[in-house]
Structure formats: C-alpha cells, structure tokens
C-alpha positions, -999 to +999 in steps of 0.1 A: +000+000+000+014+037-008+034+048+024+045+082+007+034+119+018+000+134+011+022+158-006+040+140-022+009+119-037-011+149-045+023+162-062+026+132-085-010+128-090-013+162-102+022+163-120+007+131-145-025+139-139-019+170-164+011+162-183-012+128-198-044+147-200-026+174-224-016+144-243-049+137-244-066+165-254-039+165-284-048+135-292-082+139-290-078+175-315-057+151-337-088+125-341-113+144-348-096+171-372-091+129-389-129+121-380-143+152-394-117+156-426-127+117-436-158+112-423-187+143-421-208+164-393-230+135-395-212+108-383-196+130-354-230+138-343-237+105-348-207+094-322-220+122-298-254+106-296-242+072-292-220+084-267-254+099-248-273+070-256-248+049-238-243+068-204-281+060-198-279+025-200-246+030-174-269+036-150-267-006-144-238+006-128-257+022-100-228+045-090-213+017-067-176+027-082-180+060-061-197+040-027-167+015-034-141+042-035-155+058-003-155+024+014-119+018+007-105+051+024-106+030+058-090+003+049-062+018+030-057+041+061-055+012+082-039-015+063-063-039+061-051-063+036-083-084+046-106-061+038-095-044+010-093-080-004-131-084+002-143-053-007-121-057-040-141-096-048-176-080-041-165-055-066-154-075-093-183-096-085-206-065-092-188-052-120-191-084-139-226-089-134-236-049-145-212-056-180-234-084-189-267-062-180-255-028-202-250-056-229-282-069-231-299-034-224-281-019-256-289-048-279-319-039-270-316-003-272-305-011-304-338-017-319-350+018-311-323+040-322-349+055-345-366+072-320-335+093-310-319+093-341-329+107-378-301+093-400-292+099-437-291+064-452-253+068-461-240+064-427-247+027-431-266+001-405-267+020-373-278-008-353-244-024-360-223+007-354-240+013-323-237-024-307-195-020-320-193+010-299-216-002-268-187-033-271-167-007-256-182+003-227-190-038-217-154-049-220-143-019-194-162-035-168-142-068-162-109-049-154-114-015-147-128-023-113-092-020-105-087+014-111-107+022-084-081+005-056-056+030-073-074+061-073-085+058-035-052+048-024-036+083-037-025+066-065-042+080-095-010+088-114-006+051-120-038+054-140-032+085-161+001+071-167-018+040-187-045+061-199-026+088-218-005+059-234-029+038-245-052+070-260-017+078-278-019+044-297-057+044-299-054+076-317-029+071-339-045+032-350-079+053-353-061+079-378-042+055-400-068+034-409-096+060-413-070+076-436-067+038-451-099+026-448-128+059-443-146+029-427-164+042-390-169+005-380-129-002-382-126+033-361-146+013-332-133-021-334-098-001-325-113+015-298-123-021-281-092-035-290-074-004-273-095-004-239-090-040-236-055-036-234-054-010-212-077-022-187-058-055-190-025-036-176-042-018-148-049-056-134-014-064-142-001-034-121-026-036-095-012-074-090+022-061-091+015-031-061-010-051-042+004-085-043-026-095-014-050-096-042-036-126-058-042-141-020-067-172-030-071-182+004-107-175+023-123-139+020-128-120+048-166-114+058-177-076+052-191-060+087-227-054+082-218-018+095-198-017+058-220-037+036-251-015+048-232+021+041-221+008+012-258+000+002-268+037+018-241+052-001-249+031-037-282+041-038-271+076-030-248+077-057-275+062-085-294+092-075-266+111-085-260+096-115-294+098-126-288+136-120-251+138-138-268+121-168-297+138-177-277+169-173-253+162-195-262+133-211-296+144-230-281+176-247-272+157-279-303+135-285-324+168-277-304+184-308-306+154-330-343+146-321-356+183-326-328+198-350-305+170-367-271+151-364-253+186-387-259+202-355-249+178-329-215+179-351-213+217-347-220+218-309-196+189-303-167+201-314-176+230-286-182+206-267-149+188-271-121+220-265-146+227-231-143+189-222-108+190-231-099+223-210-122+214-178-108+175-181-071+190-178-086+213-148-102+184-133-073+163-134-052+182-114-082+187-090-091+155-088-052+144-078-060+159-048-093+147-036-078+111-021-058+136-001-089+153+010-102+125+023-075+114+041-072+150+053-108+149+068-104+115+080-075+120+101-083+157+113-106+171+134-139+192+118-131+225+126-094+225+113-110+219+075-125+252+075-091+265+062-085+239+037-120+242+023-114+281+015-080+280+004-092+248-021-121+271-033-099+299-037-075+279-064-107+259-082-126+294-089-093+310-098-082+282-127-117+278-133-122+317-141-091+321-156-096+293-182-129+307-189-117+344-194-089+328-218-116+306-240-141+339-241-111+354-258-099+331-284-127+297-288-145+311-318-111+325-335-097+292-328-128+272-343-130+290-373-089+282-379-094+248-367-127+236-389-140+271-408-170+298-404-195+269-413-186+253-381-189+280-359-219+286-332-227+324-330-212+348-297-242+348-281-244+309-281-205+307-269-209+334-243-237+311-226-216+281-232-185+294-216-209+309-188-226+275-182-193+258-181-176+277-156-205+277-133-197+234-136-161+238-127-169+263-099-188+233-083-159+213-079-147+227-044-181+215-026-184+180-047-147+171-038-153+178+000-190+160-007-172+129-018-148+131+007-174+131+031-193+103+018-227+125+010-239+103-016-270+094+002-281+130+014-275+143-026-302+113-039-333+139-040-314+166-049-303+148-085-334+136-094-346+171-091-319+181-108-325+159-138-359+163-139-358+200-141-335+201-166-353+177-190-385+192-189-372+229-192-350+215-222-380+198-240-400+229-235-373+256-247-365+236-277-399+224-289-415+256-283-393+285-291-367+293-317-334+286-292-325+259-305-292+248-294-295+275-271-325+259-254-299+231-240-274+252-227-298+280-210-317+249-193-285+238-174-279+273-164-310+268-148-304+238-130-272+254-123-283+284-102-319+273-094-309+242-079-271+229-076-259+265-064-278+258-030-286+224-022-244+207-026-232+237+001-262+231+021-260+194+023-222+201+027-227+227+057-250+199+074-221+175+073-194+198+087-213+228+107-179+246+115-177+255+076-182+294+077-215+297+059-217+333+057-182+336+044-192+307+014-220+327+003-200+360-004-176+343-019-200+322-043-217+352-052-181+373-057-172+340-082-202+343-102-204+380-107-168+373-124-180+346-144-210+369-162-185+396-169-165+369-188-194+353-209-201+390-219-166+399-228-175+370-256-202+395-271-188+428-262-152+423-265-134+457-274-104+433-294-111+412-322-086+381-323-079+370-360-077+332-369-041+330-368-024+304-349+003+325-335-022+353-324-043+332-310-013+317-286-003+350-281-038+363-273-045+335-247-004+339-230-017+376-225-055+368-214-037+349-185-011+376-176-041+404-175-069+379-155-043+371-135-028+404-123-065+411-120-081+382-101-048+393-075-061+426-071-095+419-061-092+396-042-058+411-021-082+414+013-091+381+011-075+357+038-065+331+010-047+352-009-032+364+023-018+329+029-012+320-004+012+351-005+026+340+026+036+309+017+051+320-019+070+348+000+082+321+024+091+300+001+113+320-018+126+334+012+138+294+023+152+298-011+176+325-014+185+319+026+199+282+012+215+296-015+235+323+005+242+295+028+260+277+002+277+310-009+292+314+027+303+278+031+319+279-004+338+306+008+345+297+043+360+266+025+382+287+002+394+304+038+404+280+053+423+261+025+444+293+021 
C-alpha cells in the first residue's frame, strides 16, 4: 500500500494527472480534425449521440464505483489487507454482473435507435455501429474495477500514466486506418481493442503493487456496519448519477431529435475543446481529492475550514481564468481549426462558456461531498436536478426558436436554481464549523466574475484574428491580465493572504539556502588558504 506523503501523492497525481491529460486532449484534436476531414458532421453527431445514448444504460452501474471508492478510504488508512481483499471480490463480483446487464440493455436499445436518431441512409446500418461501440463500454467492466483501488489509495498517477498511453496508440490506429480505410466500423473495433488492453494492464499493475489480491485463500466477511453504508451510499450515488446524466447526457439526442445530427456535429466540437480544457482542470483537482479524504479522516472538523477556503480559492481561480482565456480566443480558434460553417454564434458561446464555468466552480463542494461520503443526502437533490432540466430542455427547444441555445440555458437553470444551493447546504450539514456566511459572499463574488467573462465574448473591445500564432499570443496575454486582475480583487481576502505567505516564504527558504551555500563555499576557500 502507498506509504508516501499526502504531498508527495497529490504532487505526483497532479504532475501526471496533467502532463497525460494534455496528451490527451492532443490526441483527442488530432482524431477528430481525422474524424471530421474523412468522415462528415453527420457521423460526429452520430458518435456524440451514441455516446449519450450509452451513459443511460450505465446507470446498471448504479454508481457503486464512487460508494466503493468511499469504502476503501478506511482500509487503506488502516492497512487492512483483509478487507481491501473483500471489498475488491464484491467488486469485481458486481462489475461483472452490470457488464453483462449494459449488454443486453443496448442490444436492446438497439432496436429503437430511430426514436432518438434521424439518420441519412449513407452512414450505413446503425444498429451495427451502435452495438460496435456499446462493445466498448462492456469490456471496461471486467478490469477497470481495478482502477478504483488505485485512485483511492492516492495513486491516481498510475492510471493516467496508462491512460494517456494507451489514447496515444488508440489515436494514432484510429487515424491510419480511417485515412486507409474511411470505414467508421474499423474506427470502433480499435477503440475495443485499445480499452482491452489497457484495462488488461491496470490488473497487471494492480497485481504487481498489491500483491494481497492474488491471495486465494478465504475472503474476509464484510461487517454489516460496511455492507449497509455501502448499500446507503450506492443508492445515493444512483441518485446522483441519474442527475449527472440527464444533465449532461440528453443535450445531444435533444439536438438530433428536434434539430439534426449537422448540428450535434457543430455543438460537439464545442463541446470537445470545453471537455478537453475542464478535463485538464479536473485532473489536477481530482489528484488531490484522495488527499482530501485522508485529510478529513485523520483531522478534526473544525481544522477543514481553512482547507475548504484556500481549495475554493485555487478551483474558482483556474476555473475563471480558463474561462476568461476561451471567451477570448474559442470562436477565432474554431474558425482556424474547422472554418466559419462550423462555428456557433457569440451569443451561443458566451452562454456556453458561462454555463461551463458555473460546472467547474462546483468542484470545491463536490470534492469535500465525496470526501465526506454525501452520496446518500444528494439522492433527491439529483433527481430534481434531472428532472428539471429535461422538462425545461424539452419545452425551450420544442417551443421556441433557441435551439441549441434551449440546451445550454436549461443547465444554467439547473445550475443556479438548484445545484448552487442544495451541494453547500448538504455540505454545511455534514461539517457545521464551515463558515457559511463567508461561502455565500464568496460564491456570489465568483459568479459576478464569471457573467463579466461570458459578456466579454459578445462585447469584446479586441477582435482576435484566426491566426495560430495570435491566438497563442492572445490566450499567453489573457492569463497575464486575468491574473494580475483576479490578485487585485481579491488582495483582502485571507486566502490570498496565505497564499502570498507561503510563496514569499518559500522563496525566502530559497535565497537563505542559497546564500548559505555561498558562505560555506567561501568559508571553505578560507580555510584552504
């Protein structure tokens, strides 16, 4: 079991957690400037809507992965081979049993693909494109389970490691032979071939790192006490996931149903540069949230208070500084990227980027919720969540002339009518000594920055031409000004008070060790004459 530093594990999570996600999101530029060059709009929107399609029938996963994960912080913190052995079999046990059940559900599923989609004939038998690609999402399930064990064990670099090198090879297989073949089918059967392999080297190195696992002997019996949080927490977390999909996971089949795959193309390449931004964001928050839990587990309530604001502090400010960046150069950089056909209209971006940072902004409250273990308290909240945001989409989109802008402005909806309340709340409840006066300035503070972004997309005073070199030049200074800025502003507050503090200290530790060397450098020459 990892025996290094919190810091040192959050270091290295973070430090691979980034350097593989920007390979990623290269990767992922690479593939679909190859997708959308071979192939057409279509078939991207096509992929986007499978890709919808398919998170519903993951709900047979019934968010155990994050009750699991939770379960396994006390073990790991304890060394208890015995249990993490158990927990581990039960897990397996329920992964393989939900792979077989999203397998028969999309078959099925498969049979009534034209009541999300309206296809053009040339893009071939959908039924067979769509079970190729639901092959994908099966075969993850009988060794991913493993990745789990990794993640809550601080370990998460591990996993990016593999990840980023396997989407390398997946990419490039997926280019060449699109190039070779223009066949989408031969672009999926690469993509199972590649997540079989991968998964199948996360078992090997979770055999290598916990070598208990290979253990055959006699399984430890789970304590009720476990087994019925872990039930408590499950059914929390399907809640959740009913909420997480709906949100996110109707916003293509809406376009395609009510407006046609052409669009679904258009918004996904949006889609893809956000993703690709907030997954490189997330990854480095993410490396951290093990840590959090340990944190809280080992520490008493009221010294979290701290953490909590000086975490917020550095989510909003990436989070905001990203956005600011992207309401500066995302439509220059789509029209150099793809062309003016492909481009969605200011207006349409400014709500986009508006929408997207209010997502990011949650992640300070979620990572302390899952720390906490709040999966059962969220389970009304989500289906709320998702119900509000269906039936507002539905309505916007079938009955006025939004269109994609239906989507987006329903989420924002959700966003500040719902989730900007209820996670602190549910979060206060669990740890009362969080300052909640204090959380609610500084929300509101956040936000007010985040509208004045999403309008700088409409009422920007400079213009940034499609030019590659502009554009780099144009986001290197958007980063400078925002954050000279965002230092400013917020110069009272206590966490950029400590933040200072600790950089100031830091180099001060710095330059003392360095003149130290100086003196005993020449000290040494003294002496020796």
């Amino acid at each position: 079991m990892n025996t290094d530093s919190r810091t040192k594990n959050a270091v290295m999570n973070a430090f691979f957690g980034i350097g593989m996600q920007l390979l990623v999101v290269l990767c992922q530029f690479v593939g679909q400037t190859v997708f959308i060059k071979i192939l057409s709009a279509e078939y991207l929107g096509l992929n986007g809507v499978f890709s919808n399609v398919l998170q519903f029938l993951s709900l047979a996963e019934l968010g155990i992965g994050g009750a699991i994960t939770f379960s396994l912080y006390q073990p790991l913190a304890e060394k208890d081979e015995n249990m993490i052995r158990a927990i581990m079999r039960l897990y397996k046990t329920i992964y393989t049993v939900i792979g077989a059940i999203i397998l028969v559900g999309g078959i099925v599923t498969s049979y009534f693909l034209d009541y999300f989609i309206t296809a053009p004939t040339s893009l071939g038998n959908i039924q067979i494109l769509f079970i190729l690609f639901l092959m994908n999402s099966v075969v993850s399930y009988f060794f991913a389970y493993r990745r789990t064990l990794l993640i809550a064990d601080q370990r998460g670099y591990v996993d990016s490691l593999n990840q980023g090198l396997f989407k390398i090879l997946q990419v490039v297989l997926q280019s060449v032979f699109l190039i070779m073949t223009k066949q989408y089918a031969v672009f999926l059967v690469i993509q199972i071939f590649t997540t079989i392999l991968s998964n199948y080297r996360v078992y090997s190195q979770t055999n290598k790192l916990y070598g208990f696992l290979k253990n055959k002997n006699e399984y430890q019996k789970i304590p009720r006490d476990v087994v019925s949080k872990l039930k408590k927490n499950a059914v929390g977390a399907f809640s959740s996931k009913i909420g997480t999909i709906i949100m996110f996971g109707t916003s293509n089949i809406l376009i395609s149903k009510f407006i046609g795959l052409a669009a679904v193309g258009v918004y996904s390449n949006y889609m893809l540069l956000l993703n690709s931004v907030s997954g490189l964001l997330n990854r480095a928050l993410n490396s951290v949230s093990a840590t959090i839990a340990n944190y809280i587990h080992s520490r008493e309530p009221k010294k979290t208070n701290e953490k909590f604001f000086d975490y917020m502090y550095v989510v909003n400010f990436f989070s905001l500084m990203f956005g600011f960046v992207l309401a500066v150069v995302l439509n220059p950089f789509i029209n150099l990227w793809l062309g003016e056909n492909f481009k969605l209209s200011e207006f349409t971006v400014a709500l986009l980027i508006f929408n997207w940072v209010l997502n990011l902004m949650r992640n300070t409250v979620l990572s302390f919720m899952t720390a906490y273990g709040t999966y059962w308290e969220t389970r009304w909240k989500s289906v709320a969540e998702a119900l509000t945001n269906l039936v507002v989409g539905v309505i916007l989109i079938s009955t006025t002339t939004m269109v994609v802008n239906a989507v987006i402005v329903a989420s924002i909806i959700v966003g500040i009518g719902i989730n900007a309340w209820s996670e602190p709340y549910i979060l206060l409840k669990k740890n009362i000594s969080f300052n909640k006066r204090k959380y609610v300035m500084r929300y509101g503070f956040y936000v007010s920055i985040a509208i004045d972004i999403s309008l700088l997309t409409i009422y920007s005073p400079v213009h940034v031409k499609s030019n590659l070199l502009i554009i780099v030049f144009a986001s290197v200074v958007s980063v400078l000004i925002f954050t000279i800025l965002f230092m400013l502003v917020t110069m009272q507050f206590e966490e950029n008070k400590r933040f200072r503090k600790m950089f100031m200290g830091k180099i001060a530790r710095t330059v003392s060790v360095r003149c130290a060397k100086k003196l005993d450098l020449q000290d040494s020459r003294v002496d020796d004459e």
